[in-house]
ROKOLLO-925114 format. One record per residue (C-alpha): x, y, z; residue in three letters; residue number from 1. Coordinates in Angstrom, 1 decimal, m for minus. Example, Ala and Ser with C-alpha at 12.3 -4.5 7.8 and 13.67 -1.06 7.14 Angstrom:
residues 2
MIFI|X|Y|Z|resn|resi
MIFI|12.3|m4.5|7.8|Ala|1
MIFI|13.7|m1.1|7.1|Ser|2
***
This chain:
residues 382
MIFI|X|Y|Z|resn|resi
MIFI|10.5|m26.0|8.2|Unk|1
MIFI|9.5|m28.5|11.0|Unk|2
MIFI|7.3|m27.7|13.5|Unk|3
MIFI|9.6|m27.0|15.8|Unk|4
MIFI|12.1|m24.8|14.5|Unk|5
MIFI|8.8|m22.7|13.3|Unk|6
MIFI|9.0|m22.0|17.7|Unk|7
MIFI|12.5|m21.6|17.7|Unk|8
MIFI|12.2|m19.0|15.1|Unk|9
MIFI|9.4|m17.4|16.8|Unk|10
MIFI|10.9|m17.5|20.3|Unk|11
MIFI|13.9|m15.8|18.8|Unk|12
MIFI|11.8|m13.2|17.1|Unk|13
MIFI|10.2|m12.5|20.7|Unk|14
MIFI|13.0|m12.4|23.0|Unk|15
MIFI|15.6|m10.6|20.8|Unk|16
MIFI|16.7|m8.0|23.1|Unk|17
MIFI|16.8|m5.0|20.8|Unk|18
MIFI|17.7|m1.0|22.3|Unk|19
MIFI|15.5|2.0|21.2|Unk|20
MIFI|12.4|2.7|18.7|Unk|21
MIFI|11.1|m1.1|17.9|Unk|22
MIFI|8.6|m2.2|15.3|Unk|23
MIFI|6.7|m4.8|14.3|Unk|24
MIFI|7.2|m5.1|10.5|Unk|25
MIFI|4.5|m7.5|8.0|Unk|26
MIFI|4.5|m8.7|4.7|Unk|27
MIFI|1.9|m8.8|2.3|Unk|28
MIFI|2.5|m11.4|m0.1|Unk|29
MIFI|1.1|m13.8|m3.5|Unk|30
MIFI|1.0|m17.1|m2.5|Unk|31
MIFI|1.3|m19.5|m5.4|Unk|32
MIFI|2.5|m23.2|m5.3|Unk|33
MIFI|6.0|m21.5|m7.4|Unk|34
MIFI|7.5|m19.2|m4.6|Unk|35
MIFI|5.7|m21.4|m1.8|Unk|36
MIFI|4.5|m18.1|0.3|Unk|37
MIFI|2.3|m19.4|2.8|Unk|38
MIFI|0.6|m16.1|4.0|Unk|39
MIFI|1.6|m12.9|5.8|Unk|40
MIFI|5.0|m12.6|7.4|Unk|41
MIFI|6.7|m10.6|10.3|Unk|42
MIFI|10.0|m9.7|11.3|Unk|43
MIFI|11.3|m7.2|14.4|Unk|44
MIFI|13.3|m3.8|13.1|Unk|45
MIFI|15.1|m1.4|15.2|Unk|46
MIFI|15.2|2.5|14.2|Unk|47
MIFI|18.4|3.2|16.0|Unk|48
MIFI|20.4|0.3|14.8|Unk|49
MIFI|19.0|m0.9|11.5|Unk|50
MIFI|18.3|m4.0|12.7|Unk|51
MIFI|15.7|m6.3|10.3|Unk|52
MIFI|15.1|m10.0|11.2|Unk|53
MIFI|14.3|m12.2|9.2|Unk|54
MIFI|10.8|m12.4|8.4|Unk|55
MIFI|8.7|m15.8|9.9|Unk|56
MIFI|4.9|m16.6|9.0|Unk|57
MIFI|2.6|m14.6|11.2|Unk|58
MIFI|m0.7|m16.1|9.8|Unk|59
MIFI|m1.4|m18.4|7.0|Unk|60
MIFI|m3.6|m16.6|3.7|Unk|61
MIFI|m4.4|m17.0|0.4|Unk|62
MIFI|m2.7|m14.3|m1.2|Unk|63
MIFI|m3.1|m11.2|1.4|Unk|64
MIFI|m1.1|m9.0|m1.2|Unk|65
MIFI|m2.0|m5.9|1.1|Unk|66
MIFI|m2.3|m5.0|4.2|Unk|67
MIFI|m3.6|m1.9|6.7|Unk|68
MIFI|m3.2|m1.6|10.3|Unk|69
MIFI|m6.0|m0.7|12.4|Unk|70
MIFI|m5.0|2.9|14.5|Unk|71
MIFI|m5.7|1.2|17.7|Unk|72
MIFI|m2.2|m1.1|16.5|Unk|73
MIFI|m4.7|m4.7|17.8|Unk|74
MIFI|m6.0|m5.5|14.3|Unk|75
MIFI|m4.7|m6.1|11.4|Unk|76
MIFI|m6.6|m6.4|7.6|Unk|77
MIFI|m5.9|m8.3|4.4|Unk|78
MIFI|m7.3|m8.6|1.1|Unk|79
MIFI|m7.1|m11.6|m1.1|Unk|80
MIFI|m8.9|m15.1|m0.6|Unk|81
MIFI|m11.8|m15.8|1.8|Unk|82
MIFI|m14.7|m18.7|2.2|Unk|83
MIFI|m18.1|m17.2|1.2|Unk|84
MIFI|m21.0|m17.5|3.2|Unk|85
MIFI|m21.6|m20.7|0.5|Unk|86
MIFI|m18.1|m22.3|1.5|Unk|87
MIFI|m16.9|m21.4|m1.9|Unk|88
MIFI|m13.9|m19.5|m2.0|Unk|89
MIFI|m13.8|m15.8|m3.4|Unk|90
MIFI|m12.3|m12.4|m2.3|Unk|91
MIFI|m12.5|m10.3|0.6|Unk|92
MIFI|m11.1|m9.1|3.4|Unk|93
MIFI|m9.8|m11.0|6.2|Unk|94
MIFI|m9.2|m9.4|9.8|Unk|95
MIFI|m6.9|m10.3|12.2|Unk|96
MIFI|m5.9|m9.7|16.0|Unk|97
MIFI|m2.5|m8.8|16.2|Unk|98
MIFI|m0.4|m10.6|18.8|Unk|99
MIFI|2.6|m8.1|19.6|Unk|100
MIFI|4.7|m10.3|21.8|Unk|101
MIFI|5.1|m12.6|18.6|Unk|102
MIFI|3.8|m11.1|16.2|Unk|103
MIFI|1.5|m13.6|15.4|Unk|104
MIFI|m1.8|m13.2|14.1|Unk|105
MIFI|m5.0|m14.9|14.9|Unk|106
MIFI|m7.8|m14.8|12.6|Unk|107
MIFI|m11.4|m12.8|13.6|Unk|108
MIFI|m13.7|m13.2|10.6|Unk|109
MIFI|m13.7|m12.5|7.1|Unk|110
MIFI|m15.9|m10.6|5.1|Unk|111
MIFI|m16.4|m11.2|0.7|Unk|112
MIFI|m16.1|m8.3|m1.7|Unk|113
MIFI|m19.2|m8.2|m4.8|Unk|114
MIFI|m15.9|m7.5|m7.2|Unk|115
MIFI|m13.5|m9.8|m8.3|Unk|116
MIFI|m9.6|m9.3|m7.9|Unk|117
MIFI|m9.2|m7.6|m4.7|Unk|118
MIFI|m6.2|m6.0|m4.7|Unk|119
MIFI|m5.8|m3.3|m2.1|Unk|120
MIFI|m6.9|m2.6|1.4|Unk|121
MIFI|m7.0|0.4|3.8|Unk|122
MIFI|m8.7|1.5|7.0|Unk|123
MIFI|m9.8|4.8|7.7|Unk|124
MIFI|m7.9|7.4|10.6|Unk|125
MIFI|m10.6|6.3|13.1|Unk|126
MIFI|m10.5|2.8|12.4|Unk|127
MIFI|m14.7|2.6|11.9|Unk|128
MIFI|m13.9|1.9|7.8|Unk|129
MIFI|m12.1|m0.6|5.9|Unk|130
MIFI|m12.5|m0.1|1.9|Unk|131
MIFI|m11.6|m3.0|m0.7|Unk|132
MIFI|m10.0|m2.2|m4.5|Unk|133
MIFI|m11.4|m5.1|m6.8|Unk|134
MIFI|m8.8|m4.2|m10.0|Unk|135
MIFI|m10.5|m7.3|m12.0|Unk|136
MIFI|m14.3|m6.1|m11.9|Unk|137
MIFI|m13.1|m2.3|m11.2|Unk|138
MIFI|m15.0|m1.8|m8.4|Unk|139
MIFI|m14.7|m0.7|m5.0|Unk|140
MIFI|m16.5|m1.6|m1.5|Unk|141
MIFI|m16.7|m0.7|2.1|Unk|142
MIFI|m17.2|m2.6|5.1|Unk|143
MIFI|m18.1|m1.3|8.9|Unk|144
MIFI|m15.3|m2.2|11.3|Unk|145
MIFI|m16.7|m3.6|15.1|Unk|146
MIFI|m15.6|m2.9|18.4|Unk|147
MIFI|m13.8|m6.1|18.7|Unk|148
MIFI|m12.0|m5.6|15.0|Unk|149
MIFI|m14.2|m8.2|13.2|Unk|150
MIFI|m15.5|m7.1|10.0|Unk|151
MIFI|m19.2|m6.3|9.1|Unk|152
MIFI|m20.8|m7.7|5.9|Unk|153
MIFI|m19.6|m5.2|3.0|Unk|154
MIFI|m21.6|m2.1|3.7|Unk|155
MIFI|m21.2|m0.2|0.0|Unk|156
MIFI|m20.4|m1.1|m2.9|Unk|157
MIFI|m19.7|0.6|m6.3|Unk|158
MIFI|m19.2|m0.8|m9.5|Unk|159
MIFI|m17.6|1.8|m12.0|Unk|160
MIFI|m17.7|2.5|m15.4|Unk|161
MIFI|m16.1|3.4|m18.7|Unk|162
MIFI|m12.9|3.4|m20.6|Unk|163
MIFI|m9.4|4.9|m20.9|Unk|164
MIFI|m7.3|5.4|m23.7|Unk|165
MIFI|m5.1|2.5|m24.2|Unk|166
MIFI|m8.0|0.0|m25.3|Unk|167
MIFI|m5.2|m3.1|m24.3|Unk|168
MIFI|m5.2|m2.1|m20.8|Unk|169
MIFI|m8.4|0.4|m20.2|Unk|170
MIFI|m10.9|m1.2|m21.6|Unk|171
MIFI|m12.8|m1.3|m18.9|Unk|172
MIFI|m12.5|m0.1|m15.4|Unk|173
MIFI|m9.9|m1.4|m12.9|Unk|174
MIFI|m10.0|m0.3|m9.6|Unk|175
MIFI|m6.4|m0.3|m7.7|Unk|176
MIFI|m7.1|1.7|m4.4|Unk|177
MIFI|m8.5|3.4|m2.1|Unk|178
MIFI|m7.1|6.1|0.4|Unk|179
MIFI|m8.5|8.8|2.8|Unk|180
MIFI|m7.9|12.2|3.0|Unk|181
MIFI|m5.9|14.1|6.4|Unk|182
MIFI|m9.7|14.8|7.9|Unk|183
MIFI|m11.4|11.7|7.0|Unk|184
MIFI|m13.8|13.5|5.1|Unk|185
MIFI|m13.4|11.8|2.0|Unk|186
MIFI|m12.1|8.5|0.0|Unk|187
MIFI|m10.0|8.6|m3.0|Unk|188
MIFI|m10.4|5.6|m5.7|Unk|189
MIFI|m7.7|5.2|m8.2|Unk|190
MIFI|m9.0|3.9|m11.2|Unk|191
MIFI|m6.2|2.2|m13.8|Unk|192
MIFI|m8.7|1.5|m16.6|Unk|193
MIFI|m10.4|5.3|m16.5|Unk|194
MIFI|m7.9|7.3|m16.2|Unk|195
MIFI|m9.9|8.7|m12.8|Unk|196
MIFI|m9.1|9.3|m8.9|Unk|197
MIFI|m12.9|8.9|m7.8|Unk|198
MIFI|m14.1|11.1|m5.0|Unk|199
MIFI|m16.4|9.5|m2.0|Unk|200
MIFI|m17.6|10.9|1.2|Unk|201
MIFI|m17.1|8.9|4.2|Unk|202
MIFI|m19.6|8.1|6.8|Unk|203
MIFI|m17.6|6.5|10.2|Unk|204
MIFI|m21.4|5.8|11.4|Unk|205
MIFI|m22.4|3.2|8.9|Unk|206
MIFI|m19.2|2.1|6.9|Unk|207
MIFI|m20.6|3.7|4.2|Unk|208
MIFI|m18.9|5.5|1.1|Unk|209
MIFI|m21.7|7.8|m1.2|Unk|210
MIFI|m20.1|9.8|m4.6|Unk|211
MIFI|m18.9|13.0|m3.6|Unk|212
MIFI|m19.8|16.3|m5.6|Unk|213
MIFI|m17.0|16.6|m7.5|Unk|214
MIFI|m17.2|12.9|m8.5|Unk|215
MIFI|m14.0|12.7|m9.6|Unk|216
MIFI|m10.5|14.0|m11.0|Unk|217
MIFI|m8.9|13.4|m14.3|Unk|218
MIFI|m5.1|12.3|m14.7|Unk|219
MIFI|m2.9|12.5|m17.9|Unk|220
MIFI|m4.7|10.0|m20.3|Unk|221
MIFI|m3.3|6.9|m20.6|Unk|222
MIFI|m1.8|6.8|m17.4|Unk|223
MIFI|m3.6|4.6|m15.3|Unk|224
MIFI|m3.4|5.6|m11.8|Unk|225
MIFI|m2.4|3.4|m9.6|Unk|226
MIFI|m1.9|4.6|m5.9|Unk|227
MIFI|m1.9|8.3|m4.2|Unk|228
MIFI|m0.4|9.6|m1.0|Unk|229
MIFI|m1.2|13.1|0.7|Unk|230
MIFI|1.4|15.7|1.4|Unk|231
MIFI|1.7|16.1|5.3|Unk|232
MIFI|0.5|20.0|4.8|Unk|233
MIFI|m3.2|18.3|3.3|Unk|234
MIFI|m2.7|21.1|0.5|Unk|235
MIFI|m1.4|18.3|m2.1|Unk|236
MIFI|m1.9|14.8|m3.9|Unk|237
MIFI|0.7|12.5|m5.4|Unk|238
MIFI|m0.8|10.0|m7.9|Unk|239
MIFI|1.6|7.2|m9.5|Unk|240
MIFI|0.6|6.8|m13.4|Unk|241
MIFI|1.4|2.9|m13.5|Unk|242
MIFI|1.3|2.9|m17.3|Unk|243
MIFI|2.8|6.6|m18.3|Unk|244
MIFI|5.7|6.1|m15.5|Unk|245
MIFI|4.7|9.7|m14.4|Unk|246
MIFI|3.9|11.1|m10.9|Unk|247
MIFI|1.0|13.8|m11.2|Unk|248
MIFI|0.7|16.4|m8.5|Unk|249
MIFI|m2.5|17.3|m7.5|Unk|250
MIFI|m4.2|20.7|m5.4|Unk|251
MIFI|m6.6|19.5|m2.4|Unk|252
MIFI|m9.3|21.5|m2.1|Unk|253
MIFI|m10.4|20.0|1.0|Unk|254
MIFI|m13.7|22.4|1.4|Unk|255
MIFI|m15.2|20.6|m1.6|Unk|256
MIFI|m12.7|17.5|m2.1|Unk|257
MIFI|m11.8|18.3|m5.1|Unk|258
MIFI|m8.2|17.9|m7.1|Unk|259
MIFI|m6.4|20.3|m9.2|Unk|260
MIFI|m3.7|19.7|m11.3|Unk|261
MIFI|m0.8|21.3|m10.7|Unk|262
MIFI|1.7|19.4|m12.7|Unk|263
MIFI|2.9|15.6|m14.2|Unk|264
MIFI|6.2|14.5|m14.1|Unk|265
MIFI|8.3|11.5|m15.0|Unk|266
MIFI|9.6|9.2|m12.7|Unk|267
MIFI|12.8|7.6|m15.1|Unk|268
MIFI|15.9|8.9|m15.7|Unk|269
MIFI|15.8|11.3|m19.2|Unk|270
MIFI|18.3|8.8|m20.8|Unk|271
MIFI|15.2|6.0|m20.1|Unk|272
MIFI|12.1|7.7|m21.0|Unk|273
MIFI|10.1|6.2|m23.4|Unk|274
MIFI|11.4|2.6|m22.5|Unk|275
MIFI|8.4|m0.2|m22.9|Unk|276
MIFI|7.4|m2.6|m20.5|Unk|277
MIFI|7.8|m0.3|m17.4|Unk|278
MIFI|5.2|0.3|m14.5|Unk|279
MIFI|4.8|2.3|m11.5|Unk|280
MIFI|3.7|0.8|m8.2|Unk|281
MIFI|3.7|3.0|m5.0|Unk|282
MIFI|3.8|6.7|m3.7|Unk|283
MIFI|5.0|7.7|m0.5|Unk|284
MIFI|5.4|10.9|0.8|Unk|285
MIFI|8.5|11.3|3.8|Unk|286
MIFI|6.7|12.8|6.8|Unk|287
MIFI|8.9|16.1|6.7|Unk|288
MIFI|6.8|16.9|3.3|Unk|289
MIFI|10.0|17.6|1.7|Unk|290
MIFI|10.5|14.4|m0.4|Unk|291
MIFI|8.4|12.0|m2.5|Unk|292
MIFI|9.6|8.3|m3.3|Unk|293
MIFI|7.9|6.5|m6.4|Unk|294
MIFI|8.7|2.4|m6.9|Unk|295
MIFI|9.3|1.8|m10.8|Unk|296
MIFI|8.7|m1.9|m11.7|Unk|297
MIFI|10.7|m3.6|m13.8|Unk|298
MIFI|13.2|m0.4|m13.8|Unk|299
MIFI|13.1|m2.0|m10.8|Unk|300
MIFI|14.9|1.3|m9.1|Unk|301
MIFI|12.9|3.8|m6.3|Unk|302
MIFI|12.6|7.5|m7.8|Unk|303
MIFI|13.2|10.0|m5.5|Unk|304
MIFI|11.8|13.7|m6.1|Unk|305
MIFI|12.4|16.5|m4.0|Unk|306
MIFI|9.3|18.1|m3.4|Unk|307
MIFI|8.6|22.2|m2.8|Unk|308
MIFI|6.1|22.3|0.4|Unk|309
MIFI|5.4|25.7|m0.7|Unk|310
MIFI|4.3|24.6|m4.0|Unk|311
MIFI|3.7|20.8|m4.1|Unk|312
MIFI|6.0|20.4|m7.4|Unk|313
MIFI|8.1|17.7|m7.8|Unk|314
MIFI|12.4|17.9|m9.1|Unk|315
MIFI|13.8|14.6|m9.9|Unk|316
MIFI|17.3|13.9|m7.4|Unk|317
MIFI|18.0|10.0|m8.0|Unk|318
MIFI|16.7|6.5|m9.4|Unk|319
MIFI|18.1|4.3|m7.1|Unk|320
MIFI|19.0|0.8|m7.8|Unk|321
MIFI|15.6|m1.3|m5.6|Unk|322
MIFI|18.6|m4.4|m5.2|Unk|323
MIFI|15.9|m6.6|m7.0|Unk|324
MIFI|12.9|m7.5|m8.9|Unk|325
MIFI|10.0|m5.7|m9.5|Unk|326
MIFI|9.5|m3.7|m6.7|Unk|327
MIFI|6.0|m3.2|m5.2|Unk|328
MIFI|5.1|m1.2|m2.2|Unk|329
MIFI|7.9|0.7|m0.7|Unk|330
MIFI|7.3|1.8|3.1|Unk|331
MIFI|9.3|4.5|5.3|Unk|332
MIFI|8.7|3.6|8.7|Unk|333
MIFI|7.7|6.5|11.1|Unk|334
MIFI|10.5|7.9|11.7|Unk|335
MIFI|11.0|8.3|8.4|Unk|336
MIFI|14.6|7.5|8.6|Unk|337
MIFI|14.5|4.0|6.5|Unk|338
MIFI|12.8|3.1|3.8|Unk|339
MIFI|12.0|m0.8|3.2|Unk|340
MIFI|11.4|m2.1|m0.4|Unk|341
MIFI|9.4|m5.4|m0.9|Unk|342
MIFI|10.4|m7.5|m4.2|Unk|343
MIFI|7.7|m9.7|m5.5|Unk|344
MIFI|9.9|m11.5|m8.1|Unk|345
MIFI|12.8|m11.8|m6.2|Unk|346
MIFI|10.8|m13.1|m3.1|Unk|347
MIFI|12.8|m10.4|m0.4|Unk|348
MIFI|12.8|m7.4|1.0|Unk|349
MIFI|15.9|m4.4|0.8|Unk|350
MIFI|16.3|m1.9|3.0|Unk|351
MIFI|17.4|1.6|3.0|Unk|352
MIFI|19.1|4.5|5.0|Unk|353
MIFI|17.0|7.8|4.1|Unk|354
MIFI|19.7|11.0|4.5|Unk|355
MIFI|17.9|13.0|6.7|Unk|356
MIFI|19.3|16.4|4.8|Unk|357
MIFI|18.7|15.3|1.0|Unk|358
MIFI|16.1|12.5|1.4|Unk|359
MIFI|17.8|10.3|m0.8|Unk|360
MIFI|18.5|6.5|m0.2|Unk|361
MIFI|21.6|4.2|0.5|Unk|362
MIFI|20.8|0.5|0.4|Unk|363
MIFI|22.1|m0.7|4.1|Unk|364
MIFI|23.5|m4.4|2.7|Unk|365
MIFI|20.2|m6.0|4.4|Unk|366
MIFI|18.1|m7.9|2.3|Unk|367
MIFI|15.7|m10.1|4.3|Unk|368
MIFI|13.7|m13.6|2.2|Unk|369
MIFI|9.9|m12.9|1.5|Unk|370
MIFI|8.3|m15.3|m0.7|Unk|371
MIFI|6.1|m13.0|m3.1|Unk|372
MIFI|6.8|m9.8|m1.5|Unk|373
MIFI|4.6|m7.2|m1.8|Unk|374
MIFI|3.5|m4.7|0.6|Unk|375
MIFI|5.0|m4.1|4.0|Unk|376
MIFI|3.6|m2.3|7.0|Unk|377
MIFI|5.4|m1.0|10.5|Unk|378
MIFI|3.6|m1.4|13.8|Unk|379
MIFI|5.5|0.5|16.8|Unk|380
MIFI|6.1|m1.4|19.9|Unk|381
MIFI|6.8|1.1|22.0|Unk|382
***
């Protein structure tokens, strides 16, 4: 793409005229030299028409697979490939100002991670935290956010330790992310390789994370949990098992931050239980608290769960086709009346009509081109 038709495309993307709820949209993506991603991406979407653009580059990156909006909607984060205070190249976090005219980004600073393999990013509710998942080294850090977005140097850092079951995949620990819980109170680490969600108590002050008392709470061994997503209510925790293709419903105790299990379920069809070579990738929770969608890679289909806000417990209502490969994070928007699945194999993006009644999912016909899709987040315009 020349140079100018990258401002043609951009000039369209800005002066669409589009009626009602409007949203930025971005893409987290792998950039390799094979599916020729280039960075992050955006594209305009519409709630009252279904309208998704196709995507343009908002920023070039090395491999910003995940992304976190700050609250204030000006900054945006990335983890994957940053220069080191030597010049040599390692991971981190980048942060960027968000342009929302264009939805361009511009680059502030970027801060490096002790691990190795970042892989997940998220910023806390008051947007004074940013945490980093290392899945390579299994490790997690924090950083301090500043008043004008930038990043400070990483503030915590914890290396952890042990084993799982599966000695192929947990033989050590891999870190794969880390969420906050509805008061801010705490951080949740999922940990693939131990078989853990690791508990940590937040300080907005310093950027700093310290173990929490519980330290931590155990999923189905052999699982490997992946990512987690709070019910609306705060009374429960969803946690994808990436290995076990299980969804395990936890009890927040948010006095003490602790987790209680309440239940595991699978996320396949019955007919496909038991199938190798299957993974799990995201949990999202709709914001009525009455359903929960789970990604299944390779499956390559979305599970959708009705869930019991009385009891957090989970009945399986459909497996729906993803309409390609390997899906990775799946996104509702706010509204919660579309559901946007990115395809990392099949380098696009699908998108779906939630039914407001049942919760489950009708792909739309729109598929959108992402090179080494990934994660997608939405960013209201108005």
């Amino acid at each position: 793409m020349t140079r100018s038709s990258i401002a043609f495309a951009f000039a369209a993307l800005t002066t669409t005229a589009i009626a009602g709820e409007n949203f930025l949209v971005y893409f987290g993506t792998s950039t390799t030299a094979k599916n020729g991603s280039k960075g992050i991406y955006v594209a305009r979407f519409n709630t009252a028409t279904g309208e998704l653009t196709q995507p343009q580059l908002a920023a070039e990156a090395g491999n910003p697979g995940f992304l976190a909006i700050h609250p204030t909607k000006k900054y945006l984060y990335a983890c994957g490939d940053v220069v080191k205070a030597d010049g040599k190249k390692g991971g981190g976090l980048s942060s960027f100002g968000i342009h929302k005219d264009t939805g361009k980004l511009t680059l502030i600073n970027q801060s490096a991670t002790s691990g190795v393999g970042p892989c997940h990013v998220s910023v806390d509710k008051t947007g004074s935290v940013a945490t980093i998942s290392n899945y390579g080294s299994g490790s997690i850090g924090s950083y301090a956010i500043q008043a004008d977005g930038s990043l400070s140097p990483e503030a915590s850092f914890f290396q952890h330790e042990g084993s799982g079951a599966d000695p192929k995949r947990q033989a050590g620990p891999h870190a794969h992310s880390v969420n906050f819980s509805p008061d801010n109170r705490y951080a949740y680490a999922c940990d693939l390789g131990l078989d853990k969600v690791l508990i940590y108590k937040v300080d907005t002050a310093s950027g700093k994370l310290t173990p929490n008392e519980p330290p931590f709470a155990k999923t189905p061994a052999g699982g490997g949990p992946r990512h987690l997503a709070f019910h609306p209510s705060g009374k429960y925790v969803y946690v994808n098992n990436e290995m076990a293709m299980t969804e395990t419903v936890f009890a927040y105790d948010a006095a003490t931050g602790g987790l209680t299990e309440i239940e595991t379920v699978s996320t396949l069809p019955e007919a496909d239980r038991g199938m190798k070579g299957l993974s799990t990738a995201e949990t999202v929770v709709h914001p009525n608290g009455r359903v929960v969608y789970v990604s299944n890679r390779t499956h390559d289909t979305v599970a959708v769960f009705a869930c019991d806000p009385a009891t957090g417990k989970l009945t399986l209502l459909q497996n729906v086709p993803v309409e390609g490969k390997i899906p990775r994070n799946i996104c509702l928007d706010p509204t919660g009346k579309w559901l946007v699945a990115a395809h990392q194999d099949s380098a696009t993006a699908a998108l779906f009509k939630v039914d407001q009644d049942s919760g489950k999912l009708t792909f739309t016909g729109t598929k959108v081109d992402v090179p080494g899709s990934i994660c997608v987040r939405f960013l209201a315009l108005d």
